[in-house]
N, C-alpha and C positions, 0 to 999 in steps of 0.2 A: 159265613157272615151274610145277613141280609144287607140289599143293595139299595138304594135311596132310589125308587121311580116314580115316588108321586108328588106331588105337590104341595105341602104347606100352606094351606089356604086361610087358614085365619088365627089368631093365638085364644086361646082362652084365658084371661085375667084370674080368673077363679080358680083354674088347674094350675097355673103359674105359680098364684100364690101358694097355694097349697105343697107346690112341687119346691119351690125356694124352702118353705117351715120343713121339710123334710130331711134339708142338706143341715139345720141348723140343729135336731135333736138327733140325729143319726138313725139307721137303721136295723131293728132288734129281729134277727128270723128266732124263728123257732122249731122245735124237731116237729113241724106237726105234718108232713108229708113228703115223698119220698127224695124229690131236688134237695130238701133241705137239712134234712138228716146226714146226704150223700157232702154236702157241704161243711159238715161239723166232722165229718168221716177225714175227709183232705185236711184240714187243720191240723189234725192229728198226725199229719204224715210230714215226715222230711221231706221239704220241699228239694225238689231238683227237675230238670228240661220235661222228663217223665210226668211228675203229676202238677208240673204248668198247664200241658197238654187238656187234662182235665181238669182242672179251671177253665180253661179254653174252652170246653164240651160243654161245662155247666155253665157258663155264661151265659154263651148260644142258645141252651137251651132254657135259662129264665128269660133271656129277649122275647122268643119266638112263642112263649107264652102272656106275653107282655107283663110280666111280673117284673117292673123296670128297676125299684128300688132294691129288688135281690140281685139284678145284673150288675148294679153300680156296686154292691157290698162287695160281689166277690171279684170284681175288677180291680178295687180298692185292694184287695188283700192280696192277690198274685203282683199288682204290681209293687207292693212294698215288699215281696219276697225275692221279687224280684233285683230289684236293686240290692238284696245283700247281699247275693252271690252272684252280680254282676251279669244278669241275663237279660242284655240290650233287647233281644226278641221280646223276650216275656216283657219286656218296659216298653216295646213297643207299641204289643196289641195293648196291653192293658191302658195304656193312654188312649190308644184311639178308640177304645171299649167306653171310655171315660167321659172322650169328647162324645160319644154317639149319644151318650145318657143326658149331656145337656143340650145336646142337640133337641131330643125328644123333647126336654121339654121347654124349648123355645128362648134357652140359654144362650144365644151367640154367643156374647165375647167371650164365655168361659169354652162353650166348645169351641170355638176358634185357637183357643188358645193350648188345649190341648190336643189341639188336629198340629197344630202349629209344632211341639214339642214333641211329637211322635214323627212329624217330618223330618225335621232336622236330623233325630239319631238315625230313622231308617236311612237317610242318604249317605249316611256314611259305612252301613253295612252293605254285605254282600248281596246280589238279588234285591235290595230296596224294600224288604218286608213290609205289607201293607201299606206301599207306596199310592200305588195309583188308586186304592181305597178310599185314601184319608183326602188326597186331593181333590176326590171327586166331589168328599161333604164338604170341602173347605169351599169349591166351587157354588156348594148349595149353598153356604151362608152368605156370599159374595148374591149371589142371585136376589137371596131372601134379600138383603140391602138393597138392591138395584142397583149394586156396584157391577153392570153387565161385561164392561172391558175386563176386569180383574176374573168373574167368572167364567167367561170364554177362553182366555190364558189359560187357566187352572184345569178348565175342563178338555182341552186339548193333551195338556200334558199328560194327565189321567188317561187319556184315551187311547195315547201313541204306547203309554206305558202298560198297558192292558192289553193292546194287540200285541204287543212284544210276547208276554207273558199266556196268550192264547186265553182270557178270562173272559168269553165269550157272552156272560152274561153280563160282566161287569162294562167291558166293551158298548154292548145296546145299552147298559145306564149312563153312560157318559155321551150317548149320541141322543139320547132322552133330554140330557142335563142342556147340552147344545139349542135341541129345540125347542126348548124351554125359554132358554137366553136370547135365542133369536125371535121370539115371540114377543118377548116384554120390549123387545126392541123396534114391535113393529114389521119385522122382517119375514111378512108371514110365509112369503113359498117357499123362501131359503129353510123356515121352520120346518114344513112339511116335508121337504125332502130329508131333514133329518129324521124324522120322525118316522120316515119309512125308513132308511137305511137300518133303523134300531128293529125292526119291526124283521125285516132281513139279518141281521145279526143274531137274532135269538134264537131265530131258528136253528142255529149250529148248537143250542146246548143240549142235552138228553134230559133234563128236567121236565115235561109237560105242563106238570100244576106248574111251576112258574113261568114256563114259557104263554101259559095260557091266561094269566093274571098280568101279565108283562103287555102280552097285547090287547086286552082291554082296557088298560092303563093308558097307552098311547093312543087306540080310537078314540078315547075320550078326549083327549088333547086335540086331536086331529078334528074332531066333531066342535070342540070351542072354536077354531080358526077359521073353518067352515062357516059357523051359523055367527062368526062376527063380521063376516064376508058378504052374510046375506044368503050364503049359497045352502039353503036349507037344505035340498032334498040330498046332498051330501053329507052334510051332518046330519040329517036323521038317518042316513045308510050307518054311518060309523056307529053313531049309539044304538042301534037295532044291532 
């Protein structure tokens, strides 16, 4: 699952609307390529933990193509399979698959509300299934509002629940999300020392490409607090 480390910097009205007209005629794939074919293939199959699993796969991998309206189709689908034979996990993620879709596209209360709903049953399972996940975007949409007390909270808990669990990149997203909060807050050194601890944290993953897209994500944050400070020749080091 990708991690939320950048920032939401403006909403597009035009993609909004568009993005809304899309919830309201549904969404038709078709065999014309090989995710999508691989997706009429599972339909076919009795569902059970085994080919949740891939649903899982193919989700992931319509996200990280940003093919967003095939990731909500087949999150929709696993998770009403889900609920027939009772696989809390599979209702899990596919909620929080759910909320990340309208998250994208600048849907609060609906993803809020299913961050919300996929928190509630993970707390009652074992291990917290995509706990410290869901709380981290729940902290983002807190953020987004400028509800900064509620995302601080959130993004603590997220964070305490991610070192427990060794999620070392998720970990630096939540010390990210921190110095985010502490930013909008004002609070800018307090910001910057999170902002390196995340920058130190990452370093423990074996990812590269993200470790290395992770921290020019956070120079650039470090480079805005910098050059609102005045202290130029440090913020042009970070963005260099």
């Amino acid at each position: 699952m990708t991690f939320l480390i950048f920032i939401y910097s403006c909403k597009n009205n035009k993609n909004k609307d568009n993005f809304d007209k899309s919830q309201k005629i549904g969404v038709n794939l078709k065999k014309n390529n090989s995710l999508n074919k691989y997706y009429f293939d599972l339909e076919e199959e009795k569902y059970d933990t085994l080919i949740r699993k891939k649903y899982s796969n193919l989700a992931t991998d319509y996200l990280n193509k940003k093919e967003i309206d095939s990731f909500y189709k087949v999150s929709k689908s696993f998770e009403k399979k889900s609920y027939i034979i009772k696989d809390t996990f599979g209702i899990v993620e596919a909620k929080t698959n759910i909320g990340i879709y309208f998250l994208y596209g600048f849907i609060n209360d609906s993803a809020f509300v299913y961050f919300s709903k996929a928190e509630k049953i993970s707390k009652k399972l074992k291990n917290n299934p995509f706990l410290s996940y869901i709380l981290l975007n729940k902290s983002e949409i807190f953020w987004s509002q400028k509800d900064y007390a509620a995302a601080e909270v959130t993004a603590i808990e997220a964070l305490e629940l991610s070192k427990t669990k060794n999620y070392y990149d998720q970990s630096a997203s939540c010390l990210v999300m921190l110095g985010n909060i502490l930013f909008g807050m004002g609070k800018n050194d307090k910001a910057i020392v999170y902002y390196n601890k995340a920058t130190y944290e990452i370093n423990k993953t074996n990812d590269d490409n993200f470790k290395f897209l992770f921290k020019a994500s956070v120079y650039n944050y470090l480079a805005q607090i910098y050059q609102k400070q005045n202290k130029h020749f440090f913020a042009v080091n970070f963005l260099n």
